[in-house]
C-alpha positions, 0 to 999 in steps of 0.5 A, a space after each residue: 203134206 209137209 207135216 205129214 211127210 214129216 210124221 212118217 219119216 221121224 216114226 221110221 226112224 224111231 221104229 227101226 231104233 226100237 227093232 235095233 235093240 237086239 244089236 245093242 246089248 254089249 259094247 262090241 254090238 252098240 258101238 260097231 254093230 258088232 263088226 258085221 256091217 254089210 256094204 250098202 249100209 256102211 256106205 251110206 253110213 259113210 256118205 251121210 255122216 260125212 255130209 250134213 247141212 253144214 255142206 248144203 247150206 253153209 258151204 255150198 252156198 259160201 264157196 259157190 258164191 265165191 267161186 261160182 261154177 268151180 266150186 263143184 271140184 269140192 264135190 269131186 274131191 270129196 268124191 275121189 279123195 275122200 271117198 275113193 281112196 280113203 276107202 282104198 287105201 284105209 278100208 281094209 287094212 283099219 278093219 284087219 288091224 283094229 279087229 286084231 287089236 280089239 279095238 272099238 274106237 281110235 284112241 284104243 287104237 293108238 293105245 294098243 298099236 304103240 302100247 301107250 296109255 297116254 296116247 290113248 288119253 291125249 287123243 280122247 281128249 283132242 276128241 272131246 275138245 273138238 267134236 261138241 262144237 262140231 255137233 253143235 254145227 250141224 244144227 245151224 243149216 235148219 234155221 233158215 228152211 224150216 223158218 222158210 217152210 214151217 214158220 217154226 222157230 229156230 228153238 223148236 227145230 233144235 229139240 225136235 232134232 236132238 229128241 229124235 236123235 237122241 231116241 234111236 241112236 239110245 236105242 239101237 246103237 251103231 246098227 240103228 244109226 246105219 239102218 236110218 243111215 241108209 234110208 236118209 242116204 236114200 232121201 238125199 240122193 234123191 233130194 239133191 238130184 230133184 232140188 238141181 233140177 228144179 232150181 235149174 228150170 226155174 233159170 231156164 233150165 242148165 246152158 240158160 242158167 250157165 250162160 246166165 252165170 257166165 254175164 255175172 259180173 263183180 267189181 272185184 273181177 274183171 275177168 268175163 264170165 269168171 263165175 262159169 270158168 273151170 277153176 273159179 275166182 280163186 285156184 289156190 283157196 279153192 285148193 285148200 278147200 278141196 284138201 279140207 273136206 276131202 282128206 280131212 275124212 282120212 283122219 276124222 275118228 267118225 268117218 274111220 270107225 265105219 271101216 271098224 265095223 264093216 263086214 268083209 273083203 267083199 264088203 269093203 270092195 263093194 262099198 268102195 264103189 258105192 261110197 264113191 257114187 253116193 259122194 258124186 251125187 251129193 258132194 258134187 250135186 251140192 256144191 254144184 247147185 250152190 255154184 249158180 247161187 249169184 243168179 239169184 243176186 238180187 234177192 240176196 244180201 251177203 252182208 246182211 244174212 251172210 253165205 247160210 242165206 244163199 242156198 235157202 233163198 235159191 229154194 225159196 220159190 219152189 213148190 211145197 212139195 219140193 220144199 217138204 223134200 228140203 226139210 226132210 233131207 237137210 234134215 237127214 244130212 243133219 241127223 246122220 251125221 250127229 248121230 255119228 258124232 255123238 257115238 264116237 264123243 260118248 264112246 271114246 269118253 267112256 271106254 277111253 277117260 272113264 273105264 280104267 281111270 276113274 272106273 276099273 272094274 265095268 262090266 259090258 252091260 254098264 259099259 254100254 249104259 254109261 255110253 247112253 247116258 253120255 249119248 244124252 249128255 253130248 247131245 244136250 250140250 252140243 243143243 245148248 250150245 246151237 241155241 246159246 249161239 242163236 240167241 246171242 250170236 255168239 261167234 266163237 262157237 261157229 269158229 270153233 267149228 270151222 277149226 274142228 276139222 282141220 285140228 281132228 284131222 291135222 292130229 290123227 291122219 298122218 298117225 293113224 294112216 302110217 301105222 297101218 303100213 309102217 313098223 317105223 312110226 314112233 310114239 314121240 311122233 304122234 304127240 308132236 303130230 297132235 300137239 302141232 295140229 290141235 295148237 295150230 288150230 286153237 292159235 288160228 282161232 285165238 290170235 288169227 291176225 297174227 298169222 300169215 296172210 294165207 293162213 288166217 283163213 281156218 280151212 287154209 290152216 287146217 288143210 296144212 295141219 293134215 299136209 304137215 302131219 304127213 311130214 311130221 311123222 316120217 320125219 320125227 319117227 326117224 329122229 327118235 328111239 324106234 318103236 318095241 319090235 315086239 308090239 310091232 310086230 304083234 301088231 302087224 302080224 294079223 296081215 300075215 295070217 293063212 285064211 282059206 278062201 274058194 276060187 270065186 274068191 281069188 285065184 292065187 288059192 288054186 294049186 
């Protein structure tokens, strides 16, 4: 049953890859879908590219632990903060200007928005740094399941998923990606509301298990039923975890180019919603579940199998039927998101270091061959680099994953979200904004110790990188030499124009 589960769901996602071909025959189709995304798909494209296995299996199981039941405000966060208002207040106003300026990916948008070249590199290469590792992550929540339902070694997993991967994202671009985006979105609604249910009966089912939670003790608490309390173990790093993974999104170029592609106003409103629900279920749903992972204490060993062992062990003992649910949605949570990673890394290093630097005159049938040969080339890397790391456990890859986040969103967020409402912001302040966030994170990760004691921990480090860069560029914008009032301008005029729209639509257009 499993194996067959698993046949029909990868010749799915091959098939829609091959009908998507259409969509994919010049730079504006591949990399956007050619700006005419509607809501449900660029929701779910939203939701899964932002969560993989690296939050069922990795996170859920660490902070769970830590933090026990509290762990779920995560999944708020990410839900409210990450989704709602990210949606809210960058949703329209990305897609208004980036169409305006005829922009594909967020280097080209700091080019065009500041009319500055370097700008354009120096982010392409922040992306470049940063965003292999992170592809390389998104492999390591499969290990664990698929050792546990298959028997299969850790290797195969790898190629099968880079294979697939690689064939449908090659074959029909963004529209593909969003399509296989809908229907793994739909696997993991449905995954995570199954797999709570069914880990909570096998503890008696919710206040069984809570109340169960709730006599855990640890020699590092004293406190009564810490584990089921409302802020956990920890409030302050618990914070820092919620700013990570819920404003991180604000300024990661993977979760703010679907707002390049997506249809219309009505779309945006409409997805704004359904990214919020889908964040609720599955964040929440996630972290939630990985809350009550001390239950299962005394089959786990955090100092031999460390966190990755927690959530894997809690679905040891259910069915085979619920396991193949497993597989197959850490599979997509996985897929989606290194679909995602890997069109934004190929086309930012085509169209933004390679055309115009070392290639000047490309067509758009070149333009998109180039982007799929280094679609192949990203996830051959970031697959070497997950089996390099197996083999010989080695460390730094996995660290610098955990910096990923925190130096991508530290350097872009404050930049990016600024532009789009102010005519003040400066080119000095987006260098100093990205050299102060990706040398941050590199020094985090290369002399750690040497850092204060609540920033040695790289999630805590990148949730100021991204705090810091909202001050920064207010702050340096007002310092330095004001921005060409022309190019602004230029700019921001594309919020000005007249368009004509029915009553249905808004009522202000009735005279």
């Amino acid at each position: 049953m499993k194996v067959v589960l698993l046949v029909l769901y990868f010749a799915v996602l091959i098939g829609i890859g091959l009908y998507c071909r259409k969509h994919a025959t010049d730079v504006d189709g591949f990399v956007l879908g050619g700006r005419n995304v509607g809501p449900w798909l660029t929701a779910f494209a939203y939701g899964t590219s932002y969560f993989s296995a690296v939050v069922f299996v990795g996170y859920a199981g660490q902070f769970g632990w830590k933090y026990g039941i509290a762990a779920t405000w995560a999944g708020i966060g990410n839900a409210l903060i990450g989704s709602l208002m990210a949606w809210f207040i960058l949703g329209r106003r990305t897609r208004v200007m980036t169409r305006h300026l005829d922009t594909a990916t967020m280097p080209q948008f700091f080019e065009k928005r500041f009319g500055s070249k370097s700008l354009k590199i120096g982010a392409a290469i922040i992306i470049f740094i940063f965003m292999i590792p992170y592809t390389a992550s998104l492999y390591n929540g499969l290990s664990r399941l698929f050792g546990m339902a298959f028997s299969i070694d850790y290797s195969v997993c790898i190629l099968l998923m880079a294979v697939l991967t690689a064939v449908y994202v090659i074959a029909g671009g963004y529209m593909a990606t969003a399509i296989n985006d809908f229907i793994q979105g739909v696997v993991m609604l449905a995954g995570i509301s199954a797999v709570i249910y069914a880990v909570l009966e096998s503890k008696g089912g919710f206040m069984a298990a809570l109340d169960g939670l709730s006599r855990v003790t640890d020699e590092n608490y004293s406190t009564p039923g810490i584990f089921a309390s409302f802020f956990g173990t920890d409030p302050l790093n618990l914070l820092f975890v919620v700013i990570l993974t819920s404003l991180g999104t604000w300024g990661l170029p993977q979760m703010v180019q679907k707002f390049y592609a997506i249809k219309n106003e009505q779309a945006i409103q409409k997805g704004t919603v359904i990214s919020t629900l889908f964040a609720f279920v599955v964040a929440g749903g996630c972290y939630f579940l990985g809350g009550f992972g001390r239950l299962f204490s005394d089959q786990i060993d955090i100092k031999a199998n460390g966190f990755d062992s927690v959530v894997p062990t809690m679905l040891s003992g259910l069915s085979d039927g619920m396991i193949a649910l497993v597989v197959i949605l850490v599979l997509s949570a996985s897929m989606s998101t290194l679909s995602s990673l890997v069109i934004v890394s190929a086309s930012t290093l085509a169209l933004d270091l390679i055309k115009g630097n070392f290639a000047k005159d490309m067509s758009d049938e070149k333009q998109v061959f180039l982007i799929r040969i280094l679609i192949v080339v990203f996830i051959a890397i970031s697959a070497v680099l997950a089996l390099v790391q197996y083999k010989s456990s080695v460390n730094f890859i996995a660290q610098l994953m955990g910096i990923s986040w925190g130096a991508m969103a530290g350097a872009f967020l404050a930049p990016f979200m600024y532009s789009l409402y102010s005519k003040k912001v400066t080119t000095s302040a987006c260098w100093t904004c990205f050299i102060f966030a990706s040398v941050l994170m590199a020094a985090n990760m290369l002399i750690r110790p040497a850092f204060p004691a609540i920033m040695q921990s790289p999630i805590n480090s990148g949730a100021i990188a991204m705090l810091a860069g909202l001050i920064i560029v207010p702050i340096v914008s007002a310092l330095t030499t004001s921005p060409d009032k022309k190019l602004v301008d230029d700019a921001f005029k594309c919020y000005d124009e007249k368009i004509m729209v029915p009553l249905s639509t808004s009522l202000n257009s009735e005279k």
